[in-house]
VEXVONU-118580 format. One line per field, with one value per residue (C-alpha): residue in one letter; x, y, z. Coordinates in Angstrom, 1 decimal, decimal comma. Example, Ala and Ser with C-alpha at 12.3 -4.5 7.8 and 13.67 -1.06 7.14 Angstrom:
aa = [A / S]
X = [12,3 / 13,7]
Y = [-4,5 / -1,1]
Z = [7,8 / 7,1]
END
This chain:
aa = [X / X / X / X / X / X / X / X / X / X / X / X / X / X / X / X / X / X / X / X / X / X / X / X / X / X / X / X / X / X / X / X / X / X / X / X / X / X / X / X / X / X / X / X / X / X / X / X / X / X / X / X / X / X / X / X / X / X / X / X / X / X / X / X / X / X / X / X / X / X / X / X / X / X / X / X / X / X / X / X / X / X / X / X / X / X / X / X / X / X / X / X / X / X / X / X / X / X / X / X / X / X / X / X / X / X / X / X / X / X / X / X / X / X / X / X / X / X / X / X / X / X / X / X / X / X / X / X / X / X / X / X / X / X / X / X / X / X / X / X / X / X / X / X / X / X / X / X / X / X / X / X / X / X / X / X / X / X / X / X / X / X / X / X / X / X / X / X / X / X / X / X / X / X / X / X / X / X / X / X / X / X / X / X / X / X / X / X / X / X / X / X / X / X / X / X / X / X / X / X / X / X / X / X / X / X / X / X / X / X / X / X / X / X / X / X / X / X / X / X / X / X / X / X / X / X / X / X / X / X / X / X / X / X / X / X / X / X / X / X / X / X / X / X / X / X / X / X / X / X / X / X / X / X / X / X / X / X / X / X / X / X / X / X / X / X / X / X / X / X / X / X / X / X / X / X / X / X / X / X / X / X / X / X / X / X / X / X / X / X / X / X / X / X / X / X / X / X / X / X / X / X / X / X / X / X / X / X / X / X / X / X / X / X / X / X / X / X / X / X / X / X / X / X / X / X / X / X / X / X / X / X / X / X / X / X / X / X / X / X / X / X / X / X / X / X / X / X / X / X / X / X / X / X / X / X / X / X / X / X / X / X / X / X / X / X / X / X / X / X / X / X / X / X / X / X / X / X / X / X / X / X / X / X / X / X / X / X / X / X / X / X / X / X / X / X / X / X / X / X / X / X / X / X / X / X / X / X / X / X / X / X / X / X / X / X / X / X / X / X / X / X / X / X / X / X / X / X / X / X / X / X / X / X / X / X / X / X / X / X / X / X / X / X / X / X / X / X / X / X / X / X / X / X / X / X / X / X / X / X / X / X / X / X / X / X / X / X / X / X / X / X / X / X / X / X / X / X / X / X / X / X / X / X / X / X / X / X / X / X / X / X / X / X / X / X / X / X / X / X / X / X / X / X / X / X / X / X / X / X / X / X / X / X / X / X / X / X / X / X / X / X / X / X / X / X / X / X / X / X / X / X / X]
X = [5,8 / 5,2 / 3,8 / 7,0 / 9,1 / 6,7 / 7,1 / 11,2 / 10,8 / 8,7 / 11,2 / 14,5 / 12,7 / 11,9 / 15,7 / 16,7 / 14,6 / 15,8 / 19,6 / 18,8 / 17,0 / 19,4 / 20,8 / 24,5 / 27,8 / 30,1 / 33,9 / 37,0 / 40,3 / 41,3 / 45,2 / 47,4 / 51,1 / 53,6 / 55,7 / 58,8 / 59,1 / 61,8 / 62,6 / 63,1 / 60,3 / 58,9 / 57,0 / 53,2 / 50,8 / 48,3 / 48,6 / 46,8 / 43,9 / 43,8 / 43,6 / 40,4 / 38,5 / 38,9 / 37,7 / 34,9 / 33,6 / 33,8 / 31,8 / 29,0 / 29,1 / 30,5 / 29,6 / 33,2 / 34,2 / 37,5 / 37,6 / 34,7 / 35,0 / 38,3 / 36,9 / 35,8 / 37,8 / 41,6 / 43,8 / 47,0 / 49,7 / 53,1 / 55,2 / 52,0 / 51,1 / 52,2 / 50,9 / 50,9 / 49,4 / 46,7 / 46,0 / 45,8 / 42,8 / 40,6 / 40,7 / 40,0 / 37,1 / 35,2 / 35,5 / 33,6 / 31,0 / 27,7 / 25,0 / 23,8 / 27,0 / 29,0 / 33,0 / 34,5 / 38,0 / 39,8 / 43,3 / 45,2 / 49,0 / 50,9 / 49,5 / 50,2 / 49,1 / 50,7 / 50,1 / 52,5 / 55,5 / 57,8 / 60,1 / 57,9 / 57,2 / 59,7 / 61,3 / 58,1 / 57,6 / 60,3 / 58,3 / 55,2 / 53,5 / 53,9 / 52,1 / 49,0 / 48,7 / 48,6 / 46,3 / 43,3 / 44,6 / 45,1 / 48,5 / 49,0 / 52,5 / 52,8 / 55,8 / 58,3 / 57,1 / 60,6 / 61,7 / 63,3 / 59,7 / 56,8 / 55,2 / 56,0 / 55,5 / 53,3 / 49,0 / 47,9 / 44,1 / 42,2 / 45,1 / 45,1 / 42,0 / 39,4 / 40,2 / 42,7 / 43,0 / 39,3 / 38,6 / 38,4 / 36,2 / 34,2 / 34,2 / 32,3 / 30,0 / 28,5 / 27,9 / 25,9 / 27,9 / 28,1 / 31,5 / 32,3 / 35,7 / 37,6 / 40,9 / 43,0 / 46,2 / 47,3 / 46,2 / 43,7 / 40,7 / 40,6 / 41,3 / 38,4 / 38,8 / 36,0 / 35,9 / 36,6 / 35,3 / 38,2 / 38,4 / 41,0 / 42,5 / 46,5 / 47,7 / 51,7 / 54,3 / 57,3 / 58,7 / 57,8 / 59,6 / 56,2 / 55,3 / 53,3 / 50,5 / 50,1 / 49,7 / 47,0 / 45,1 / 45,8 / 43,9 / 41,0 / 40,7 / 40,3 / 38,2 / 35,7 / 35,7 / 35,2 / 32,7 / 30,9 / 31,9 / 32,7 / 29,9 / 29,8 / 29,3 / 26,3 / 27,6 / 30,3 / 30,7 / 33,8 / 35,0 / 38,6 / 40,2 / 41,2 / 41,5 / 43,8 / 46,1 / 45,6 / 47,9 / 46,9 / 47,6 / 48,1 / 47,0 / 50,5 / 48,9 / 46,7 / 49,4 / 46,3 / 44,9 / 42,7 / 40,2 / 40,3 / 39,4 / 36,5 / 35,3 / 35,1 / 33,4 / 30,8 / 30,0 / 29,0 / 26,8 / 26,0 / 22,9 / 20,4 / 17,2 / 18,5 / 17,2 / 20,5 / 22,2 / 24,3 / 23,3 / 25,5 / 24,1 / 24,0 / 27,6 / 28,5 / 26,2 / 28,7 / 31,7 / 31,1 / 30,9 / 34,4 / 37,0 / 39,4 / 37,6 / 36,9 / 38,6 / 36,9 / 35,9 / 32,9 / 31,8 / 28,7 / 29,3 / 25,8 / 22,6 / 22,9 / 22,9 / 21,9 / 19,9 / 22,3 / 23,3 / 26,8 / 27,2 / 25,1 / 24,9 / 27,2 / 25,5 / 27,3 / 26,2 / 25,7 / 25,5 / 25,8 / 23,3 / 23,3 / 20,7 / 21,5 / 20,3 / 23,9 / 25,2 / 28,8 / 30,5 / 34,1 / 37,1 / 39,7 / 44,1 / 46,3 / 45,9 / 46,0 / 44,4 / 40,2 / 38,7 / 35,1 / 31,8 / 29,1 / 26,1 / 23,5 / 19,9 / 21,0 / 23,2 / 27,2 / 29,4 / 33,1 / 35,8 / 38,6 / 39,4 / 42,9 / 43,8 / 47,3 / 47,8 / 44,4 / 43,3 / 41,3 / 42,2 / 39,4 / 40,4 / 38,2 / 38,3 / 40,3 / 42,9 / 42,6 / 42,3 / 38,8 / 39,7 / 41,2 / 39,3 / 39,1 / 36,6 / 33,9 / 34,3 / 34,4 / 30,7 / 29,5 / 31,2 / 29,7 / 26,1 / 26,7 / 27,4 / 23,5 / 22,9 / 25,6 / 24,2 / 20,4 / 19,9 / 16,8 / 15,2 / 18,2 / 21,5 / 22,6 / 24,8 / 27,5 / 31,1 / 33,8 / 36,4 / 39,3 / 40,4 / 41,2 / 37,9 / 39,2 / 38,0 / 40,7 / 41,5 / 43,0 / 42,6 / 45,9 / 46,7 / 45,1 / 43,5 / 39,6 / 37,4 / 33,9 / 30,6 / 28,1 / 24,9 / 25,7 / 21,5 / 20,1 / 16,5 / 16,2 / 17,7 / 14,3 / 14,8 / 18,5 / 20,4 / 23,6 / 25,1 / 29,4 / 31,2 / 34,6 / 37,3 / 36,1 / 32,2 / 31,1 / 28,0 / 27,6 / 24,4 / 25,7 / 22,5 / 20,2 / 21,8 / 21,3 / 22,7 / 20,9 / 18,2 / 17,1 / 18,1 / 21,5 / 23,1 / 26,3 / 27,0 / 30,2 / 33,0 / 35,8 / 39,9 / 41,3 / 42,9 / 43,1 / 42,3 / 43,1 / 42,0 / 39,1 / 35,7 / 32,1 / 29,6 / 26,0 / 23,3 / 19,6 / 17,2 / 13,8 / 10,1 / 9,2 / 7,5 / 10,7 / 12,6 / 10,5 / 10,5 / 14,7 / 15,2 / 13,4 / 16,9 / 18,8 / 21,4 / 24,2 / 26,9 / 25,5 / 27,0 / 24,3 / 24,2 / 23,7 / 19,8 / 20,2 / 21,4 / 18,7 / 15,9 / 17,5 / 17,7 / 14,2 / 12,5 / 14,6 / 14,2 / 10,2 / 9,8 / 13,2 / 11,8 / 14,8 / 17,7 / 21,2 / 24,7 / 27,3 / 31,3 / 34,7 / 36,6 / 40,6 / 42,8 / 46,1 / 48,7 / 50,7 / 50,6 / 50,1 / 53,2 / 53,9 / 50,9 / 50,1 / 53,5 / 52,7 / 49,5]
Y = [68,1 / 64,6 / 63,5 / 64,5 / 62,4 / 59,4 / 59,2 / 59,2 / 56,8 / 54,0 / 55,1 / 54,3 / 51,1 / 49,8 / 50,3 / 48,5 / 45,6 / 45,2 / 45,9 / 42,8 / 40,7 / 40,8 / 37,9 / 37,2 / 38,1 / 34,6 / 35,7 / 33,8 / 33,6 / 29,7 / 28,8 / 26,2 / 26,0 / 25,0 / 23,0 / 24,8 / 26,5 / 29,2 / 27,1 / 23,9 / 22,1 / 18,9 / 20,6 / 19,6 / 19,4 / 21,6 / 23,9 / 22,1 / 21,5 / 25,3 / 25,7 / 23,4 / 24,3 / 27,8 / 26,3 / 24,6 / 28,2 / 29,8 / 27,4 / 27,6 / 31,0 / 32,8 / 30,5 / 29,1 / 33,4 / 33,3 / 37,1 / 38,2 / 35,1 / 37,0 / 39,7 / 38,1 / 35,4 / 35,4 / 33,1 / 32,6 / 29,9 / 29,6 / 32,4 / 34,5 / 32,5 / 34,8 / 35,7 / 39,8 / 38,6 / 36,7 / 38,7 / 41,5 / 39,9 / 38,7 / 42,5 / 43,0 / 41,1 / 41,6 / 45,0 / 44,5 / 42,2 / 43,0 / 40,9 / 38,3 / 37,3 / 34,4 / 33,5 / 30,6 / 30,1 / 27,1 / 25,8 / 22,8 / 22,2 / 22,0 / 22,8 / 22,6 / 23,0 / 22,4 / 18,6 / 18,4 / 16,9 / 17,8 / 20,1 / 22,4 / 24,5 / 22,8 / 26,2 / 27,8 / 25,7 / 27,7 / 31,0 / 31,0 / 33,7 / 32,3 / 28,9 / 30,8 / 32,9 / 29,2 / 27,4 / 25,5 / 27,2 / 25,7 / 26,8 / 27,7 / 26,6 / 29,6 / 30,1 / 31,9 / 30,6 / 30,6 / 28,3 / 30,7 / 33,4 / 31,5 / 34,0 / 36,4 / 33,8 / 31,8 / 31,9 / 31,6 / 31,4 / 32,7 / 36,1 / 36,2 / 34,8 / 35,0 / 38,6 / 40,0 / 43,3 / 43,7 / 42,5 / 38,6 / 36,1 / 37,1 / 40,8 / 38,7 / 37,0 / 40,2 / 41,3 / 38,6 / 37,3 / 33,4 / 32,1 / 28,1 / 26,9 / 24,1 / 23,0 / 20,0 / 20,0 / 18,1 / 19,5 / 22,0 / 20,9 / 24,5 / 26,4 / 28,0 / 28,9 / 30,9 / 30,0 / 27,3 / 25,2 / 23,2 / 19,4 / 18,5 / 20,7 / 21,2 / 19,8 / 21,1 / 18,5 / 18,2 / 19,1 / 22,7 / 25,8 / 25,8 / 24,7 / 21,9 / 22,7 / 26,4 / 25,7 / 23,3 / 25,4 / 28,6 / 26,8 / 25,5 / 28,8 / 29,9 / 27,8 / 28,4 / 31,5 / 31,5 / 29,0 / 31,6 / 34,9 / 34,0 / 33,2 / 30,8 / 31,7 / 32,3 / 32,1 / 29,9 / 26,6 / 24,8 / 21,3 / 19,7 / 16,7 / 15,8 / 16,8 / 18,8 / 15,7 / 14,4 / 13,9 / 14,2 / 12,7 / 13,1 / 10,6 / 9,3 / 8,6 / 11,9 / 13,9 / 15,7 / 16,0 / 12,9 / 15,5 / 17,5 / 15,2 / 13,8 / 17,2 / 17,8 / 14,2 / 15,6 / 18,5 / 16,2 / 14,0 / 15,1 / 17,1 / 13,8 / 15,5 / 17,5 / 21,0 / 22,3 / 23,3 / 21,0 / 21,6 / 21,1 / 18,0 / 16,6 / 17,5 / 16,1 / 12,7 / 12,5 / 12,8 / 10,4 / 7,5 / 7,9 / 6,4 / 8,7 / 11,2 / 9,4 / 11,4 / 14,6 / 17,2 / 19,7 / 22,8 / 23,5 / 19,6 / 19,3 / 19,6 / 24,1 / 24,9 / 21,4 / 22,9 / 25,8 / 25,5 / 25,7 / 25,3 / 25,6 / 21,4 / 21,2 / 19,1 / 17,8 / 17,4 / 13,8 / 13,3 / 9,6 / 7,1 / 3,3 / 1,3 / -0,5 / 3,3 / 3,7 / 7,2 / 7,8 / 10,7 / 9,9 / 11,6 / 10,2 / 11,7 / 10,2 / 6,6 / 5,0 / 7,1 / 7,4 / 9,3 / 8,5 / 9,8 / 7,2 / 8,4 / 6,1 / 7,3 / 11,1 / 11,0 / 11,2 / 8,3 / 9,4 / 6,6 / 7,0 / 3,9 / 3,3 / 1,4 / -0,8 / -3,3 / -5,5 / -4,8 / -1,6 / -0,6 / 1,0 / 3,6 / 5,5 / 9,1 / 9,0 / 6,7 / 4,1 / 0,9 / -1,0 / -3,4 / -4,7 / -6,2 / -6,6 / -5,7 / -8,3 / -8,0 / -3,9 / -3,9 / -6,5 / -3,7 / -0,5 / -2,2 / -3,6 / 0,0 / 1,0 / -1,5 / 0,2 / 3,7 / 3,2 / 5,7 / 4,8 / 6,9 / 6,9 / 5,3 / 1,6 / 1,8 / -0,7 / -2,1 / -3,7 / -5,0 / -7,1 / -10,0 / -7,5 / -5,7 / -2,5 / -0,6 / -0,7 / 1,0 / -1,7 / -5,5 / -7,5 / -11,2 / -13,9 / -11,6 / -12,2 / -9,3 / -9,2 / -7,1 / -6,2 / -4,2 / -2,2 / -1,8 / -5,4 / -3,7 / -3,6 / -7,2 / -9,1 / -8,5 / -7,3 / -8,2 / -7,7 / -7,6 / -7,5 / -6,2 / -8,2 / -6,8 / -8,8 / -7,1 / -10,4 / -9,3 / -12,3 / -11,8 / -12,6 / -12,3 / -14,2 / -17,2 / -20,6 / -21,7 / -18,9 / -17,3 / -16,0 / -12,6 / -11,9 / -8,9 / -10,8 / -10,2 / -11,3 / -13,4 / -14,7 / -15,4 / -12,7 / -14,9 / -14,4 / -12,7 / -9,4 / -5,7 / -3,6 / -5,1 / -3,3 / -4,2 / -2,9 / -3,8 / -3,1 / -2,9 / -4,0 / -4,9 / -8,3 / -8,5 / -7,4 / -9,6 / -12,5 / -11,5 / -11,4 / -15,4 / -16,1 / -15,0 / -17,0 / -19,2 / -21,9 / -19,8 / -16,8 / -15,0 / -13,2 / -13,0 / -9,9 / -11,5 / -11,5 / -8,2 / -6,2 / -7,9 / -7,4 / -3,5 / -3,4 / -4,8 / -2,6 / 0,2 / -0,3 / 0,9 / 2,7 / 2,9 / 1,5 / 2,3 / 1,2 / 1,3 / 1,0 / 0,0 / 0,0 / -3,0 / -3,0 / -6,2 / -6,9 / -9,4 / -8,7 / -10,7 / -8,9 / -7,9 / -6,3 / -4,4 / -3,4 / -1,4 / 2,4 / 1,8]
Z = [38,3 / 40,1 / 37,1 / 35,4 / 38,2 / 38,0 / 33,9 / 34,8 / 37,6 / 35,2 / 32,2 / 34,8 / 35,8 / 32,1 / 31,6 / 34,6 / 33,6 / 30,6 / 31,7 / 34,4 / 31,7 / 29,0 / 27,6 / 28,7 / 27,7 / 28,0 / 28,9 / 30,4 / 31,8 / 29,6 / 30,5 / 29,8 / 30,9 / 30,1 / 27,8 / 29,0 / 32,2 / 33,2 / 36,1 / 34,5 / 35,5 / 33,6 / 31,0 / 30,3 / 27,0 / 29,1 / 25,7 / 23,5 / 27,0 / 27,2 / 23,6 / 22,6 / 25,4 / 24,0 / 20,9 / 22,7 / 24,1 / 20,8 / 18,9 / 21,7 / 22,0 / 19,2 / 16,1 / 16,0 / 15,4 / 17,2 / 16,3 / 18,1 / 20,9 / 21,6 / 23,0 / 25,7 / 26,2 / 27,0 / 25,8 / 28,4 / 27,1 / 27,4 / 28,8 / 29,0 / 31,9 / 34,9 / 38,2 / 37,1 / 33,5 / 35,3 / 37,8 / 35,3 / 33,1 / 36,0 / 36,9 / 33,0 / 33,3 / 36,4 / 35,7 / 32,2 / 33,3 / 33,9 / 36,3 / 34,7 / 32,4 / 32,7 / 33,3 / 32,7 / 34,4 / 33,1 / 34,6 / 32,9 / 34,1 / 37,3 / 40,3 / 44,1 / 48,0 / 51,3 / 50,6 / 47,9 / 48,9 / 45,9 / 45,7 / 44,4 / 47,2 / 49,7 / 50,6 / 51,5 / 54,6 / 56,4 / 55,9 / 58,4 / 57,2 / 53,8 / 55,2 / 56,5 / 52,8 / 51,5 / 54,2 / 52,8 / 49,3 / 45,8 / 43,3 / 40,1 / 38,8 / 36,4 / 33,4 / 35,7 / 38,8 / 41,0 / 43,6 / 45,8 / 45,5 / 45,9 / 47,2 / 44,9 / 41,7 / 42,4 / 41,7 / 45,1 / 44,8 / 47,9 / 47,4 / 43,7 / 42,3 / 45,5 / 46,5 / 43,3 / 45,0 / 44,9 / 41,7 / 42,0 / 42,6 / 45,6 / 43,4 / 40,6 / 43,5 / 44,4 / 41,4 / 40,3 / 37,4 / 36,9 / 37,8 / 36,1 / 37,2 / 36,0 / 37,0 / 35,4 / 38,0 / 41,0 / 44,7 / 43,3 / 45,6 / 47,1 / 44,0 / 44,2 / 47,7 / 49,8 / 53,3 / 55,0 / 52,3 / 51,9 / 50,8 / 53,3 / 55,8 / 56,1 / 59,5 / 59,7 / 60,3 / 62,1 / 58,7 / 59,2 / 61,0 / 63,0 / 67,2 / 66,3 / 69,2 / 69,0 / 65,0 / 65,0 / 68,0 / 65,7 / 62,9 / 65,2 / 65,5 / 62,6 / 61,1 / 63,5 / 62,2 / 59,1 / 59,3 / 61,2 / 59,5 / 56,0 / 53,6 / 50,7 / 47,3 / 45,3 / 41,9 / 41,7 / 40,5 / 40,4 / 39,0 / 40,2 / 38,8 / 42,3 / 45,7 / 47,3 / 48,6 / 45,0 / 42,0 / 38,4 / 35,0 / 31,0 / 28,5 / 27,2 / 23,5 / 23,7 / 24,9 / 26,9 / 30,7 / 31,3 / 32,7 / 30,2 / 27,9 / 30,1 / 30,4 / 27,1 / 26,2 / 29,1 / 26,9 / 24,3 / 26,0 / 29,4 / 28,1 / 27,7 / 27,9 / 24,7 / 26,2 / 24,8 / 28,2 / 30,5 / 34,3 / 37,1 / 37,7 / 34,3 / 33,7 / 37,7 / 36,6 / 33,5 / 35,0 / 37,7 / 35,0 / 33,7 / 34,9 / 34,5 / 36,8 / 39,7 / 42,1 / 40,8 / 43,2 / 43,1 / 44,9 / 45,9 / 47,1 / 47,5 / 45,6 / 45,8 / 41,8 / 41,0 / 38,2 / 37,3 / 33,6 / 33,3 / 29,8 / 26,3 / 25,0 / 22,0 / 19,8 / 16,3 / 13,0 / 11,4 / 8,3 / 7,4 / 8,3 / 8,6 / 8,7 / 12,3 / 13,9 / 14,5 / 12,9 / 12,1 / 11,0 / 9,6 / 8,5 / 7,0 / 8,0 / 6,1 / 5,3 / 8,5 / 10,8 / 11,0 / 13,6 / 14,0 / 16,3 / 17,3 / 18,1 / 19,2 / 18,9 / 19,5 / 22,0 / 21,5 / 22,0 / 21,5 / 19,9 / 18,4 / 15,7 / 14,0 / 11,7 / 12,3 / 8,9 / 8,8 / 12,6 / 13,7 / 17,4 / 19,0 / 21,6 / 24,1 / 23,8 / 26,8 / 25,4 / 26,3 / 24,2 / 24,1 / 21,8 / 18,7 / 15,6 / 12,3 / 9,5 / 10,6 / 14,4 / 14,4 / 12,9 / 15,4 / 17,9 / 16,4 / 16,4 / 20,4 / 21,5 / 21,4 / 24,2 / 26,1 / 25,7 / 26,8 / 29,6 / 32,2 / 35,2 / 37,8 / 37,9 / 40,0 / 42,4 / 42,1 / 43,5 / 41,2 / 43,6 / 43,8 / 46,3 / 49,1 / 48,7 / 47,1 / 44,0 / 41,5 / 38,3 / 36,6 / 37,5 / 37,3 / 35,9 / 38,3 / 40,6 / 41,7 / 40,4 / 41,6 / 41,0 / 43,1 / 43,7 / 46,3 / 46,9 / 47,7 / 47,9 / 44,4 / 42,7 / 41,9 / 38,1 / 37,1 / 33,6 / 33,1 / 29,8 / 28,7 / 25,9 / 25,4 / 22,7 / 20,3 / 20,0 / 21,5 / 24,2 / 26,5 / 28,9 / 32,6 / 34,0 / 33,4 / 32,1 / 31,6 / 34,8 / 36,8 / 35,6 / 38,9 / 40,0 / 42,6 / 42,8 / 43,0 / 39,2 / 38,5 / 40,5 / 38,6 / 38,5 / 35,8 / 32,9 / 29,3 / 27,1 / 28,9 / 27,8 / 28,3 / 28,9 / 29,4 / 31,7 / 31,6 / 34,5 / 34,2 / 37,0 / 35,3 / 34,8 / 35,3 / 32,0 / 30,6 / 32,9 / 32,0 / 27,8 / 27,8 / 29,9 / 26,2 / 24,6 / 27,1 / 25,2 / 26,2 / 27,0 / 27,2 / 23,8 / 21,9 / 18,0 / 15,9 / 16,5 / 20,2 / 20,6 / 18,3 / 20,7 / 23,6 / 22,4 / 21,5 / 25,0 / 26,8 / 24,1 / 24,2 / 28,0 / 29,2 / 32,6 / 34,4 / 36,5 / 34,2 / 35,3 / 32,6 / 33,7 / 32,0 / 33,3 / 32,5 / 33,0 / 32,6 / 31,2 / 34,5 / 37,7 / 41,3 / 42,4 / 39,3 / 38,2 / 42,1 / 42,2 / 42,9 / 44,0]
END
């Protein structure tokens, strides 16, 4: 008999083991709302956000079988988008996971918190026990979200997504299932809401049907709470295009989420020790050097799950080859329009170029314009990019900033736009390269006037011609230092000649920290291009 029993116990612990070490089912919750909303609301492109990061998961998951990738993952666009209909298919899946899988919850379109001062949820700051539902909680703006019901319409996320009845996110957390969040919308900092993990708490205003003193005592309170009875997640990681005091933007040519689109670049070249998975740091490392994403907020904030993978590396196929090592794939829509992917020695770098009469425009996959060439000045352009793209050991640390000494997104016309090394330990050997809209690289540092190193890299008035300049800085070897000064020239510009050498020292030994920088100025003097800021 106890030899009976032992047999059954090893036979229920082989099936456990292999229940626990099973590879895991991918499901999610993707939504995108809305072009239309009941309420008349300014309608959003978040569809087509929603609907190609869908297509992102199937490929990496399913083998591009939207069929079987449907089973797992739900669609919500449109007039689907409702608090019961969401509500409904988190329960859905948290009850069909098993430990070990993995959810991806991805948000594009209007969004709101206590901080939002539109009209959007004006009415709810009469209702106090509305207010503490919402406290140091993120909103989804869903089809037939109502004006009048905010409570009852609205996605509020520590009610509907943390808790769902039981079947949310802190549901998931327990049972060990993998939870990536991602949310394109304005004030969504706390859209993943735990505790008091919050990226700025709400302090009422006078504004409010509230006693001013007996609120902010009442949320002292509870705050020390939670910080000492709630716990924080174990499985979930969640990315924000802003905080939860922050507004969010569409690319007007794109007709997309900035972030989204960032995201999505990230899942094409985040993964640069081509391991095929992104980690939460790689994808975190990505997103801080766009632009567009500089606002972006992260939970765990810190290095917890720094090594998590939070997505399988999507890697292309290339199939043309040039003999300049840069690769490009090309398709041809319609007559005017080509969409190409550059790809410098395996690793992705997404442009967009069209063609208007005899000039190519060269856009970032983001949307914005680089530059403008033609025929000759676009191949100079293609073959400067591998510079641009040469990753080292760590990243540089460093300040663009205009005459009031403030980061900027855009420089305007006459303005004084310096760059800096923020760390003066490390400025024995730096080179700094540019990238103007012609493909013209002109080394800043060192020069011909100063070929000793500064970490002051770059102080000047902002004149013609205006657009979209690169900037690359290296932190190097002195034999490397001392091997580019030999391709110093009046000037500074560097020839197709130039450029290859330059490529190959720093190619040869990549042991280097690298920063690389977008730099945007305008045809638009101060008081114009500074309004809204």
């Amino acid at each position: 008999m106890k030899n009976k029993i032992a047999v059954i116990g090893i036979a229920l612990a082989i099936m456990t083991q292999l229940t626990w070490s099973k590879s895991p089912t991918y499901h999610g919750i993707i939504i995108g709302c809305c072009e239309e909303y009941k309420e008349g609301i300014k309608g959003l492109n978040a569809k087509k956000d929603a609907e190609s990061f869908f297509n992102e998961l199937t490929n990496m998951y399913y083998n591009g079988n939207r069929s079987k990738a449907s089973q797992n993952i739900h669609l919500l666009t449109e007039k689907s988008v409702t608090r019961t209909n969401v509500q409904h298919k988190l329960k859905e899946v948290a009850q069909k996971t098993q430990p070990g899988d993995v959810v991806y919850f991805f948000y594009s379109g209007h969004g709101s918190s206590l901080h939002d001062k539109s009209r959007l949820i004006a009415p709810s700051y009469k209702n106090n026990e509305l207010i503490k539902v919402m406290e140091n909680s993120g909103l989804i703006i869903p089809y037939d979200f109502n004006f009048k019901k905010v409570g009852k319409t609205a996605i509020i996320s520590k009610r509907d997504l943390r808790d769902n009845n039981g079947y949310g996110f802190e549901y998931l957390d327990n049972k060990n299932v993998q939870v990536i969040m991602i949310s394109d919308s304005c004030y969504s900092g706390n859209l993943f809401r735990n505790s008091s993990n919050s990226t700025k708490k709400f302090i009422p205003t006078t504004k409010l049907n509230l006693d001013y003193d007996t609120e902010v005592a009442k949320i002292k309170e509870r705050t020390h709470k939670e910080k000492h009875h709630q716990k924080e997640y174990n499985n979930l990681i969640f990315f924000s295009a802003g905080g939860t005091d922050k507004t969010v933007a569409e690319d007007d040519r794109l007709k997309r989420g900035k972030f989204s689109l960032v995201v999505e670049k990230c899942l094409k070249t985040a993964n640069q020790n081509r391991d095929n998975k992104i980690t939460k740091k790689e994808l975190q490392e990505c997103l801080h050097t766009e632009d567009t994403a500089k606002a972006f907020v992260v939970y765990p904030s810190n290095d917890r799950l720094a090594n998590q993978t939070v997505f399988k590396a999507n890697h292309k196929n290339i199939t043309l080859q040039q003999k300049d090592k840069i690769r490009v794939k090309t398709s041809v829509r319609e007559i005017t329009k080509i969409s190409s992917e550059i790809v410098i020695d395996k690793k992705n770098y997404d442009i967009e170029i069209v063609k208007v009469g005899n000039k190519y425009q060269i856009f970032r996959y983001t949307g914005e314009v680089y530059a403008e060439v033609n025929n000759t000045d676009l191949k100079k352009y293609l073959l400067a990019l591998k510079l641009f793209k040469l990753k080292g050991i760590g990243k540089i640390d460093v300040s663009v900033l205009n005459d009031n000494r403030k980061t900027v997104g855009q420089f305007c016309k006459g303005e004084r736009l310096t760059v800096q090394i923020k760390d003066q330990r490390n400025t024995d050997y730096i080179v700094a390269i540019s990238l103007d809209r012609k493909g013209k690289v002109i080394m800043l540092q060192p020069n011909d006037d100063k070929q000793k190193s500064s970490s002051n890299l770059l102080d000047i008035g902002v004149k013609y011609p205006y657009g979209m300049d690169k900037l690359k800085v290296f932190t190097l070897s002195s034999k490397q230092y001392n091997q580019i000064k030999k391709l110093i020239v009046k000037g500074g510009t560097l020839e197709d000649y130039g450029v290859n050498e330059l490529y190959k020292i720093l190619k040869f030994n990549q042991n280097f920290k690298e920063a690389e920088l977008d730099i945007e100025t305008i045809d638009k003097p101060i008081n114009q291009c500074r309004q809204g800021d």
